[in-house]
PDB file of N, CA, C and O in Angstrom:
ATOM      1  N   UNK A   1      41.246  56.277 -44.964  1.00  0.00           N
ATOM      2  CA  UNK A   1      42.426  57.134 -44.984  1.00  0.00           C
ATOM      3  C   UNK A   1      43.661  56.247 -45.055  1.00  0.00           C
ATOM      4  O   UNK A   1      44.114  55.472 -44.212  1.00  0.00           O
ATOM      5  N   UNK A   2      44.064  56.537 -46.202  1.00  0.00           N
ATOM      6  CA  UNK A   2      45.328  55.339 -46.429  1.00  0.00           C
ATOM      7  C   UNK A   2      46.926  56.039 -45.836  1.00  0.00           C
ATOM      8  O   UNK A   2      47.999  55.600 -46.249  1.00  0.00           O
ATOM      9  N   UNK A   3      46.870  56.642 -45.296  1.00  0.00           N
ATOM     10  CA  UNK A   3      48.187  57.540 -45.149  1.00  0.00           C
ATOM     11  C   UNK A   3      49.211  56.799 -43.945  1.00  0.00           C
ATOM     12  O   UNK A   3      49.840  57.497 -43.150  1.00  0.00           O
ATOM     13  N   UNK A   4      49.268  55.520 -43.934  1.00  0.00           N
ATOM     14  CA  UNK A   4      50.058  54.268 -43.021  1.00  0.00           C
ATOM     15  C   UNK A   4      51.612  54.936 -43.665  1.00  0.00           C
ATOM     16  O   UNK A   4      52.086  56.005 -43.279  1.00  0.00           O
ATOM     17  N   UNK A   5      51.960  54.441 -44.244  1.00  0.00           N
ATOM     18  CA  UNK A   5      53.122  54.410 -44.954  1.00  0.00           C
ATOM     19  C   UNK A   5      53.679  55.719 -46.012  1.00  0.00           C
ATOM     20  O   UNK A   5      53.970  55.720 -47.209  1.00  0.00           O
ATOM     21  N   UNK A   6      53.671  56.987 -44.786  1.00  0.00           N
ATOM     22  CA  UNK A   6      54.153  58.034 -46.610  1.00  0.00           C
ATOM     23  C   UNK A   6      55.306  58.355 -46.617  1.00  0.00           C
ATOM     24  O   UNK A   6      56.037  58.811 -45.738  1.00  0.00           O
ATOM     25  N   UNK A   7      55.545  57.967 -48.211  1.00  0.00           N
ATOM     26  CA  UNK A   7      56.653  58.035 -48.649  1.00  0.00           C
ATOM     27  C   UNK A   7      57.321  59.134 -48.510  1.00  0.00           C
ATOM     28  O   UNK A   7      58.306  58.832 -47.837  1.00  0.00           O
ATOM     29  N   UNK A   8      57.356  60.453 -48.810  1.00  0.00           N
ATOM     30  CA  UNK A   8      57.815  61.096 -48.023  1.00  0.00           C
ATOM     31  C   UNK A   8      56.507  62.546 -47.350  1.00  0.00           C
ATOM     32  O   UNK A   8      55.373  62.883 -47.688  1.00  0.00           O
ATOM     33  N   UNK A   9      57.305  62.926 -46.493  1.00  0.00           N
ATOM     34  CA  UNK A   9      56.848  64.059 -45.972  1.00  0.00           C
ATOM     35  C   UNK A   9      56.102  64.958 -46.544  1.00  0.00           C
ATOM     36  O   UNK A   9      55.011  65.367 -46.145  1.00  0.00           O
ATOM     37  N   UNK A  10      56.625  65.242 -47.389  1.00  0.00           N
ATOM     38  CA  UNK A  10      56.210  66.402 -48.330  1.00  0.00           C
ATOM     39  C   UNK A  10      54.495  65.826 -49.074  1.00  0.00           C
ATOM     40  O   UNK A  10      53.603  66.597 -49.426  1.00  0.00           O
ATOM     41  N   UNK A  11      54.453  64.530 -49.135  1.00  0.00           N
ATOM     42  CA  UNK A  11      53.131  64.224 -49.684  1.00  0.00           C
ATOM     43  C   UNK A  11      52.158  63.588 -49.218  1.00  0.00           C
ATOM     44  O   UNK A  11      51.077  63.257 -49.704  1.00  0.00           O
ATOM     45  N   UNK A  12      52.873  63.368 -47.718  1.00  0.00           N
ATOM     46  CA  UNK A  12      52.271  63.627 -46.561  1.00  0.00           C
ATOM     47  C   UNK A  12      51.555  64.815 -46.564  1.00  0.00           C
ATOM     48  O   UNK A  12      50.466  64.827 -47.137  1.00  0.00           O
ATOM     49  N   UNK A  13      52.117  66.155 -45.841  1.00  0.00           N
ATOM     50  CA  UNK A  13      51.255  67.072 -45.529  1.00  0.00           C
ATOM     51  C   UNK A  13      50.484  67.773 -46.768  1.00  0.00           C
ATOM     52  O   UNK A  13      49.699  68.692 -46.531  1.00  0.00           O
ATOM     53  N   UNK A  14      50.707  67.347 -48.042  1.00  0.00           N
ATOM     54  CA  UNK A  14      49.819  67.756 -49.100  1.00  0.00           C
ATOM     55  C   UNK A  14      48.836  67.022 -48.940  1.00  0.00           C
ATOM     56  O   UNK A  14      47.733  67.561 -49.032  1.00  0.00           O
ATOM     57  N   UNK A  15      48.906  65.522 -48.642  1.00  0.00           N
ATOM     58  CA  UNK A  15      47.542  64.783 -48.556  1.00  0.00           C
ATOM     59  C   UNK A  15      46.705  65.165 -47.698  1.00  0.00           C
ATOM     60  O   UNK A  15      45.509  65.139 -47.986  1.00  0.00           O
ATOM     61  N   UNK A  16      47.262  65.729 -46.100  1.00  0.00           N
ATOM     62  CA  UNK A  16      46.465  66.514 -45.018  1.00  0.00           C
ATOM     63  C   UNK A  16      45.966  67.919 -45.780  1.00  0.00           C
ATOM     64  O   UNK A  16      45.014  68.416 -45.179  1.00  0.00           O
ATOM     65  N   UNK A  17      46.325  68.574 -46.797  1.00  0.00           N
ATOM     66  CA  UNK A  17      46.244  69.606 -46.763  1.00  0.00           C
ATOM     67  C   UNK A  17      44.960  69.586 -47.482  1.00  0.00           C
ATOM     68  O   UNK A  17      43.858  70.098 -47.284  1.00  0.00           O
ATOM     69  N   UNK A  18      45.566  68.681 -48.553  1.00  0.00           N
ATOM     70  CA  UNK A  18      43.983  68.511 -49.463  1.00  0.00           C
ATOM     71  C   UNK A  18      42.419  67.687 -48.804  1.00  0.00           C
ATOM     72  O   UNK A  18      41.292  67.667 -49.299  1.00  0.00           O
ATOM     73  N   UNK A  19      42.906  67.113 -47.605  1.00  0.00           N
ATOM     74  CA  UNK A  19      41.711  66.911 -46.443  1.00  0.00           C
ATOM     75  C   UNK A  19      41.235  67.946 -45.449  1.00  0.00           C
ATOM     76  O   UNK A  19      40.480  67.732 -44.501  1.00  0.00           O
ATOM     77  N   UNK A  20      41.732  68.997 -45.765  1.00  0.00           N
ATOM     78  CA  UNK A  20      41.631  70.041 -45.196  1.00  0.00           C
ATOM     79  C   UNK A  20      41.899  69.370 -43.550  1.00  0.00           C
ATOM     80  O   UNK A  20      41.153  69.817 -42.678  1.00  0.00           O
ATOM     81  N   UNK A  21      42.645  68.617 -43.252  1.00  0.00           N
ATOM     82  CA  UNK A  21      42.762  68.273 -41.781  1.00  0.00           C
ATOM     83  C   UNK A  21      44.273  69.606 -41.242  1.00  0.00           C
ATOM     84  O   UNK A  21      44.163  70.273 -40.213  1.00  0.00           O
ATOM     85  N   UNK A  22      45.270  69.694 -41.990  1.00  0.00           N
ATOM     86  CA  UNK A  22      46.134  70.564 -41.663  1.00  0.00           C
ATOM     87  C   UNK A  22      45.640  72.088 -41.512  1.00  0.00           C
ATOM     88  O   UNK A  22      45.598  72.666 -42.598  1.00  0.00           O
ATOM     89  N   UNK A  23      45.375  72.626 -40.744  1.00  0.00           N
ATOM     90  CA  UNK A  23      45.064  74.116 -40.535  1.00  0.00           C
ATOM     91  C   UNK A  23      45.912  75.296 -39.740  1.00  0.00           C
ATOM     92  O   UNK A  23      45.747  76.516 -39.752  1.00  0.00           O
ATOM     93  N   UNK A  24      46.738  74.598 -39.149  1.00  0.00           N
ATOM     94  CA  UNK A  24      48.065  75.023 -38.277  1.00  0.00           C
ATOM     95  C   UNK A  24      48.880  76.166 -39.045  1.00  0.00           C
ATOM     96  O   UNK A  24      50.046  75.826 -39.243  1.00  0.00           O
ATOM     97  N   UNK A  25      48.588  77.303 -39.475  1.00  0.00           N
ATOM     98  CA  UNK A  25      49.793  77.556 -40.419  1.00  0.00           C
ATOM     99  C   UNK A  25      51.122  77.500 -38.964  1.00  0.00           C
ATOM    100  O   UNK A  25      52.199  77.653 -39.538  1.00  0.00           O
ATOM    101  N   UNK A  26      51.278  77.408 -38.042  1.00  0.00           N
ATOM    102  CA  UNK A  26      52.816  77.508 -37.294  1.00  0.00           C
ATOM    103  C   UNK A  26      53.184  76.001 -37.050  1.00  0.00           C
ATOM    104  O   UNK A  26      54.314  75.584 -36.793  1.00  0.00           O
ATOM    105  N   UNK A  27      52.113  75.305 -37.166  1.00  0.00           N
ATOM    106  CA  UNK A  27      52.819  73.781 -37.513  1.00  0.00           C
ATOM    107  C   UNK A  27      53.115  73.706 -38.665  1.00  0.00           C
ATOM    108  O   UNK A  27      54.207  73.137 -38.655  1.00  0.00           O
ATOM    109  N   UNK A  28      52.859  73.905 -39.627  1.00  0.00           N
ATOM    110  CA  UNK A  28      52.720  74.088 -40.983  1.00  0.00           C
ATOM    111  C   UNK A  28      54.482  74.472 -41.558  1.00  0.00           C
ATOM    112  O   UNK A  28      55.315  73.814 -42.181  1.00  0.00           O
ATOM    113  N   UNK A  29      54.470  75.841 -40.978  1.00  0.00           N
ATOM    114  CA  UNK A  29      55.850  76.458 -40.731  1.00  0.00           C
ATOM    115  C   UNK A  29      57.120  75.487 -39.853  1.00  0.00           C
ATOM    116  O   UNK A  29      58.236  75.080 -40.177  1.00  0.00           O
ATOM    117  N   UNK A  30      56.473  75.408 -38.892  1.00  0.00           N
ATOM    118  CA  UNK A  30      57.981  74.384 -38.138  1.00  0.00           C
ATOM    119  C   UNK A  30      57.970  73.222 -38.847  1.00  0.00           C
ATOM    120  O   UNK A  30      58.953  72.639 -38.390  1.00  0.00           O
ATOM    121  N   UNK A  31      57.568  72.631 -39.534  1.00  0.00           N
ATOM    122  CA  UNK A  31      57.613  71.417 -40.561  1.00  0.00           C
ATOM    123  C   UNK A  31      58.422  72.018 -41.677  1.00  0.00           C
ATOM    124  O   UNK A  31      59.269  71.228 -42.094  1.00  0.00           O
ATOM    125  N   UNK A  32      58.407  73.353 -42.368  1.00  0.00           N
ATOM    126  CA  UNK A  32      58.926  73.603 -43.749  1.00  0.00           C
ATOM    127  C   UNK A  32      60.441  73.790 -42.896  1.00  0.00           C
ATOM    128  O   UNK A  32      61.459  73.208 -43.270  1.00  0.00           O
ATOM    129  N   UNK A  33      60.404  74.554 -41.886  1.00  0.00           N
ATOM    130  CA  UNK A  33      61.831  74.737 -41.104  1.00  0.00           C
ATOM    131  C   UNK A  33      62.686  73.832 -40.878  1.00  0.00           C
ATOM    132  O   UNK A  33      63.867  74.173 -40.948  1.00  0.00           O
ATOM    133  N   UNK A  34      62.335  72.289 -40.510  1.00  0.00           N
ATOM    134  CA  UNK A  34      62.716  71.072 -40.319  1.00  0.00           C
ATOM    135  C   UNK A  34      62.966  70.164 -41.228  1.00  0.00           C
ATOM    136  O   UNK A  34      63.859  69.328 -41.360  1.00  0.00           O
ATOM    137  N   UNK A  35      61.933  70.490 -41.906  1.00  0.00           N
ATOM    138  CA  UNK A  35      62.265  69.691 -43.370  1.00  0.00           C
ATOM    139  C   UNK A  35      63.928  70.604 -43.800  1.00  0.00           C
ATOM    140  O   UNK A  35      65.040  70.153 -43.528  1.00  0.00           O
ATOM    141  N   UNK A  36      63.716  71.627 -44.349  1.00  0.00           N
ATOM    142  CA  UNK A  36      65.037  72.435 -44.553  1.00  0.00           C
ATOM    143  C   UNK A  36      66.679  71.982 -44.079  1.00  0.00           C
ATOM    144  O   UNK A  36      67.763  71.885 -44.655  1.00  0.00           O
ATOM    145  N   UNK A  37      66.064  71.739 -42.436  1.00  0.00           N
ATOM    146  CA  UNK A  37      67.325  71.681 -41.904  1.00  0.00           C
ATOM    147  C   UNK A  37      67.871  70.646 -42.175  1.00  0.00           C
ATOM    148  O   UNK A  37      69.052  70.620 -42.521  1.00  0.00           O
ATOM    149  N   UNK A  38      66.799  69.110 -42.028  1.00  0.00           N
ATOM    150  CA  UNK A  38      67.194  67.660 -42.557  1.00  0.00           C
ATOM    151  C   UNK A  38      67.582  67.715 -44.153  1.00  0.00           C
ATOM    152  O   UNK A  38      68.516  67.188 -44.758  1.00  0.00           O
ATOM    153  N   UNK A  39      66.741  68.370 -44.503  1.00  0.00           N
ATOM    154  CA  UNK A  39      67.079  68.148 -46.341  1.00  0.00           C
ATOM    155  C   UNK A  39      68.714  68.532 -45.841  1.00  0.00           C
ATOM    156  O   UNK A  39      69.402  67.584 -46.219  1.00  0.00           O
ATOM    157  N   UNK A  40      69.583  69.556 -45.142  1.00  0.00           N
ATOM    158  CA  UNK A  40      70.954  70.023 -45.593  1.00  0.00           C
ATOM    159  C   UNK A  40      71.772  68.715 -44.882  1.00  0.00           C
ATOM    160  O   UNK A  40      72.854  68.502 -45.428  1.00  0.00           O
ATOM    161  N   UNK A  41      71.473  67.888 -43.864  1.00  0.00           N
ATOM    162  CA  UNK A  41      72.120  66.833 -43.759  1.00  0.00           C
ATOM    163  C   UNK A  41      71.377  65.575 -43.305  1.00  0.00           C
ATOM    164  O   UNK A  41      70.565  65.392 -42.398  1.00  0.00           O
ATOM    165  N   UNK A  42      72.135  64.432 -44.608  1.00  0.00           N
ATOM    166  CA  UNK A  42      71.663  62.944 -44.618  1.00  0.00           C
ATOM    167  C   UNK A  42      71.805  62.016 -43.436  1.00  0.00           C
ATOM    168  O   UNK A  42      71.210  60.943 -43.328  1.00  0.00           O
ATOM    169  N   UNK A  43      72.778  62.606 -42.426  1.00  0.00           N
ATOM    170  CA  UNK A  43      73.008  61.670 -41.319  1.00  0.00           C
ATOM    171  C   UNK A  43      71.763  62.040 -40.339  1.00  0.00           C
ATOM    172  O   UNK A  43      71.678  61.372 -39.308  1.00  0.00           O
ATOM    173  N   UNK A  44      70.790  63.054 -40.578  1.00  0.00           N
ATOM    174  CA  UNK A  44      69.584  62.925 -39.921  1.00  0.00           C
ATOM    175  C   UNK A  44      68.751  62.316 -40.200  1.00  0.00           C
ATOM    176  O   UNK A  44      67.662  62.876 -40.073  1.00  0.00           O
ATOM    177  N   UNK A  45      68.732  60.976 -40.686  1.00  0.00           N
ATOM    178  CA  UNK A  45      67.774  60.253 -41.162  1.00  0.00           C
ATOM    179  C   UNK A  45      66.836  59.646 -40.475  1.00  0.00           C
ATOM    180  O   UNK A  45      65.708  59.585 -40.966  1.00  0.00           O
ATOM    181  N   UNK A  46      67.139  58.993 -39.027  1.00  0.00           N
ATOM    182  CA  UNK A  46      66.358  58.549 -38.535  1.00  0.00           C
ATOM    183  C   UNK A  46      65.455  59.740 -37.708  1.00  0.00           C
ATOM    184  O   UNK A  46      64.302  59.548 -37.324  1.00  0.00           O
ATOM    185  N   UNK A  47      66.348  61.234 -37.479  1.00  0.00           N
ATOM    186  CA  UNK A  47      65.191  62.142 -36.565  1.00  0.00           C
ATOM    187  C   UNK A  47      63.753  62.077 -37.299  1.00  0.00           C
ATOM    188  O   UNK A  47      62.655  61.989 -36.751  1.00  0.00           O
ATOM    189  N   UNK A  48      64.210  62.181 -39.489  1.00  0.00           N
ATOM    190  CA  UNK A  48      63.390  62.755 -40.587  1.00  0.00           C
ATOM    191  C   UNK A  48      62.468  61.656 -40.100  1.00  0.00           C
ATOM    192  O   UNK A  48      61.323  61.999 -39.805  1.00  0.00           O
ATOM    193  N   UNK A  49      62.847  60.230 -39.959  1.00  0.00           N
ATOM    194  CA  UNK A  49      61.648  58.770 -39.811  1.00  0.00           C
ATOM    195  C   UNK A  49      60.419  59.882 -39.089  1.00  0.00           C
ATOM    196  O   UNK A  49      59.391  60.399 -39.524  1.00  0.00           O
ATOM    197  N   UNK A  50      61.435  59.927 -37.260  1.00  0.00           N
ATOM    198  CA  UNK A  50      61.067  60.465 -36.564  1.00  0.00           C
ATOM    199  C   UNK A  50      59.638  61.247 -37.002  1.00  0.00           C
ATOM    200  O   UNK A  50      58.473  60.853 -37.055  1.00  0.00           O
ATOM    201  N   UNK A  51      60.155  62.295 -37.236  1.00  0.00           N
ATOM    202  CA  UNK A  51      59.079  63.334 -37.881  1.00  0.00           C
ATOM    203  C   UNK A  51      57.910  63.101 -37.979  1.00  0.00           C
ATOM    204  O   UNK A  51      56.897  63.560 -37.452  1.00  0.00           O
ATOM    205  N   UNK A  52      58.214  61.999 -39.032  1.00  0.00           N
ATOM    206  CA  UNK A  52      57.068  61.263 -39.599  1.00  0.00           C
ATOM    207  C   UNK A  52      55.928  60.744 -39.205  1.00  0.00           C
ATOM    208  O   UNK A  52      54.735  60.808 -39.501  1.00  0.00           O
ATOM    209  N   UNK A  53      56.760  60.101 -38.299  1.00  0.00           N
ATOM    210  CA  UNK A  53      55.932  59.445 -37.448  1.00  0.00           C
ATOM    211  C   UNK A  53      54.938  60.340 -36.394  1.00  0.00           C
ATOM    212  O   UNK A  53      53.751  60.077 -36.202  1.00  0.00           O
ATOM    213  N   UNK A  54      55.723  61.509 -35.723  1.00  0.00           N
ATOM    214  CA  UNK A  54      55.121  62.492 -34.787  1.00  0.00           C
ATOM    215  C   UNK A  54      53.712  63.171 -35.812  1.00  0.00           C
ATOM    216  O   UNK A  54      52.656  63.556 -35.311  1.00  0.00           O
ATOM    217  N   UNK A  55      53.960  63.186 -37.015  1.00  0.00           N
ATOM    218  CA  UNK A  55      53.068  64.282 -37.368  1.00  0.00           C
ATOM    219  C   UNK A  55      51.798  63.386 -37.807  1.00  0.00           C
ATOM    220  O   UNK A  55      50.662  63.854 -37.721  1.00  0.00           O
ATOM    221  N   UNK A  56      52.109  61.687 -38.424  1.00  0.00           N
ATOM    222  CA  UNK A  56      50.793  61.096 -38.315  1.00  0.00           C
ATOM    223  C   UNK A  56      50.168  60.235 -37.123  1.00  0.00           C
ATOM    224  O   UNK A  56      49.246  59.419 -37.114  1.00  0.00           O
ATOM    225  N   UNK A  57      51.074  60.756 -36.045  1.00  0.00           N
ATOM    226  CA  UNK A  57      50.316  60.495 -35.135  1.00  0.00           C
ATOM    227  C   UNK A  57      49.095  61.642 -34.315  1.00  0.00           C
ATOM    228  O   UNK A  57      48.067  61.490 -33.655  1.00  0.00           O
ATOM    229  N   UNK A  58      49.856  62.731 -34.777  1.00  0.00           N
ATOM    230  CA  UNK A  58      49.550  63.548 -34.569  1.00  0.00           C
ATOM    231  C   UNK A  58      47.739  64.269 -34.944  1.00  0.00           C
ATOM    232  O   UNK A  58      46.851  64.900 -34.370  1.00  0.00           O
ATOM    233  N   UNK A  59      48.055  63.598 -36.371  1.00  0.00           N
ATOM    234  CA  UNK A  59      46.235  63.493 -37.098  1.00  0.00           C
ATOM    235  C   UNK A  59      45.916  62.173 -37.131  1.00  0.00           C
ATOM    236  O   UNK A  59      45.740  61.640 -38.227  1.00  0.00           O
ATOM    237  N   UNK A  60      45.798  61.486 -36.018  1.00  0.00           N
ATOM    238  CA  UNK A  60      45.143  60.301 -36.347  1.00  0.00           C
ATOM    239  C   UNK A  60      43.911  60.642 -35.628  1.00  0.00           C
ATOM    240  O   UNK A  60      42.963  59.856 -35.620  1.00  0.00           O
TER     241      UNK A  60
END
């Protein structure tokens, strides 16, 4: 499972999705919600790292 380093989020949880490891649809949902809110401002950049990090730790 090569998923160390993803580039972004979004192909992140497609790669979980297509491992069928993501099954959460309300995690699923608070991720599209969050993503949203960061996509509307750039000075959240390090929470977005953040994120990142929570959600592959999350399926390890």
């Amino acid at each position: 499972m090569s998923l160390l380093k993803p580039q972004r989020i979004e192909d992140f949880i497609i790669t979980l999705l297509a491992q069928g490891s993501l099954k959460n649809s309300q995690l699923l949902a608070e991720l599209s919600i969050k993503k949203r809110i960061l996509k509307k401002s750039s000075e959240h950049q390090s929470v977005f790292q953040s994120q990142k990090v929570f959600v592959y730790s999350a399926f390890r």
